[in-house]
C-alpha positions as CSV (number, residue, x, y, z in Angstrom):
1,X,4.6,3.5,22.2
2,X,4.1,0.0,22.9
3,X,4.8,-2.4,21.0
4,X,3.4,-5.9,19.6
5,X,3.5,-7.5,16.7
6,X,1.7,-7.1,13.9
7,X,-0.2,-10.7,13.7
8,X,-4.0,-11.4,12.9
9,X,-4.3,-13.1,16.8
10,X,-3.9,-9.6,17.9
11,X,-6.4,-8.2,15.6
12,X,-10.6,-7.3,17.1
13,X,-11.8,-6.7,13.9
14,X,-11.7,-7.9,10.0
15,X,-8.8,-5.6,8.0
16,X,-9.6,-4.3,4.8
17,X,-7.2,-3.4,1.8
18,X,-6.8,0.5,1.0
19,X,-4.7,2.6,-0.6
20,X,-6.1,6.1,0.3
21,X,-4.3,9.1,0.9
22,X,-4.8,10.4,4.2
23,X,-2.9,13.3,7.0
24,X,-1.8,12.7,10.2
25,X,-2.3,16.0,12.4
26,X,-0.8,17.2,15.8
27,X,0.4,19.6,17.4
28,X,-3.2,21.5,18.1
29,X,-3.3,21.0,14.1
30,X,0.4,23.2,13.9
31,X,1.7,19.7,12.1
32,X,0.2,17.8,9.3
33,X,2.0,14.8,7.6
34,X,0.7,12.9,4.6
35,X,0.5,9.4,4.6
36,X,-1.6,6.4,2.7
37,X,-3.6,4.1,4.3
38,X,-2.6,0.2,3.3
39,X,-5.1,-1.4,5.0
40,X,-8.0,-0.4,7.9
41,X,-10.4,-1.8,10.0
42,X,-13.2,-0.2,12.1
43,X,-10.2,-0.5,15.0
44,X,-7.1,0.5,13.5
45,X,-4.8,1.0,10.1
46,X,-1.6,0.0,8.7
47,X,-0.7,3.7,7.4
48,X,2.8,3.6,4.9
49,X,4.6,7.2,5.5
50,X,8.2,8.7,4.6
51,X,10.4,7.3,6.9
52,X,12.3,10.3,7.6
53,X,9.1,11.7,9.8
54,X,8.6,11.2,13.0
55,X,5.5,10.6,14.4
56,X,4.4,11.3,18.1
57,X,2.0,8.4,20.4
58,X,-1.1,10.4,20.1
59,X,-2.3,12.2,16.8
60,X,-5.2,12.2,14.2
61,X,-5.9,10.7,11.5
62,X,-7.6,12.3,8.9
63,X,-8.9,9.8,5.9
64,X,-10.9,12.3,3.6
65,X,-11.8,9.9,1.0
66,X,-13.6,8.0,3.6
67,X,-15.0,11.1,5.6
68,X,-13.4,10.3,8.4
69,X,-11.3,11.4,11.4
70,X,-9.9,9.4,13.7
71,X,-8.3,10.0,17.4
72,X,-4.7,7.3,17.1
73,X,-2.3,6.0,18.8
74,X,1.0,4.7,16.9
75,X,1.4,0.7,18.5
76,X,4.1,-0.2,16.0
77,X,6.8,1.2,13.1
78,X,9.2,-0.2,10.8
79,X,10.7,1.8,8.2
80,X,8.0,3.4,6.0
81,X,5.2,1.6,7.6
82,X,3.2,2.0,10.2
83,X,0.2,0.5,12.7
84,X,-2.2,2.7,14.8
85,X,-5.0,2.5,16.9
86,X,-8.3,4.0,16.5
87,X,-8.7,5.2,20.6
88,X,-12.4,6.7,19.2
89,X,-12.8,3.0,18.6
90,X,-11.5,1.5,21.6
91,X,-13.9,4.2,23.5
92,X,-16.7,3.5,21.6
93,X,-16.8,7.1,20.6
94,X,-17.8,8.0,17.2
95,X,-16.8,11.1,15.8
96,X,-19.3,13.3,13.8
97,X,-16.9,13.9,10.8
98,X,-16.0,10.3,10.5
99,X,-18.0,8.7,7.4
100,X,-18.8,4.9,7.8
101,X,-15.4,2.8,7.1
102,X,-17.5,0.2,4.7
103,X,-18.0,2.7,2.1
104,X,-14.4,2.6,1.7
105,X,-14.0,-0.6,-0.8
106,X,-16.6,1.2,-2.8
107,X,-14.5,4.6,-3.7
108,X,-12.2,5.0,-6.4
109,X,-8.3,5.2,-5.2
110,X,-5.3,6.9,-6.9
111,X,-2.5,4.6,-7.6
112,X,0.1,3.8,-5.1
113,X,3.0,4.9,-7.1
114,X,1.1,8.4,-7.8
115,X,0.4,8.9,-4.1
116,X,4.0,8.3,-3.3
117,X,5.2,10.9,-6.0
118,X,3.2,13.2,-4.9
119,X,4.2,12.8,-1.1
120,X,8.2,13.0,-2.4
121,X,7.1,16.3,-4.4
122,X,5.2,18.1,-1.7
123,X,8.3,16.9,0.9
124,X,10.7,18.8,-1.4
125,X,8.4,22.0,-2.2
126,X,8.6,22.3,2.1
127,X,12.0,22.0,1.9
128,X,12.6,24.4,-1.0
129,X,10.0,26.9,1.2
130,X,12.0,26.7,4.2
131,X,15.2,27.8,2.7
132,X,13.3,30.4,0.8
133,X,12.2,31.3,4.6
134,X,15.9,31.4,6.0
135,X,16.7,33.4,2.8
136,X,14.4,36.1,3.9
137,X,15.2,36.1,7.4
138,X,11.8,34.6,9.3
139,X,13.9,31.9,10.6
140,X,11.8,28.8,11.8
């Protein structure tokens, strides 16, 4: 992960406020981690996650609010917050999933505070289901 910091001279294209839920996926798709997206640009995101998950260089981002999926590279993290690259961006490449990004100010968005709930519920109902799983003996 490299790291910079997170300044506007850095920045190749205009940011945008969100707050859109959104999932991170790796692992061939195996992981999936919920996030919301603070702010984007047709480049890159500042994503705000749980801070107990750990996140690998390379993943996707999946934004379905916006129709879009993005290839991403984490550049920086500090504590719940995060900022990735768009390498579809950097690439040129467009994917044929991804919606256009300016139809994003347009869409209605849920509440920070009920996006964040609902990240600490679904965190607890995996951990609740994984002991459920040991209880039964598949083991993980």
């Amino acid at each position: 992960m490299s790291t910079f910091a997170e300044t506007s001279e850095q920045r190749t294209a205009p940011r945008r406020r969100a707050l859109v839920a959104a999932r991170i996926r790796y692992g061939g798709g195996a992981v999936t981690v919920d996030c919301v997206v603070r702010n984007i640009s047709d480049t890159g995101a500042k994503i705000d996650l749980s801070e107990g998950v750990t996140l690998p260089e390379h993943f996707e981002i999946v934004i379905p609010q916006m129709n879009a999926v993005h290839r991403a590279e984490l550049r920086w993290r500090r504590g719940s917050e995060a900022g990735i690259a768009f390498l579809d961006a950097a690439e040129g490449e467009h994917r044929a999933d991804a919606g256009p990004l300016a139809q994003a100010s347009t869409a209605p968005t849920p509440s920070e505070a009920a996006l964040k709930a609902r990240i600490r519920a679904l965190e607890a109902e995996v951990v609740r289901l994984r002991e459920r799983i040991l209880e039964l003996g598949g083991g993980l």
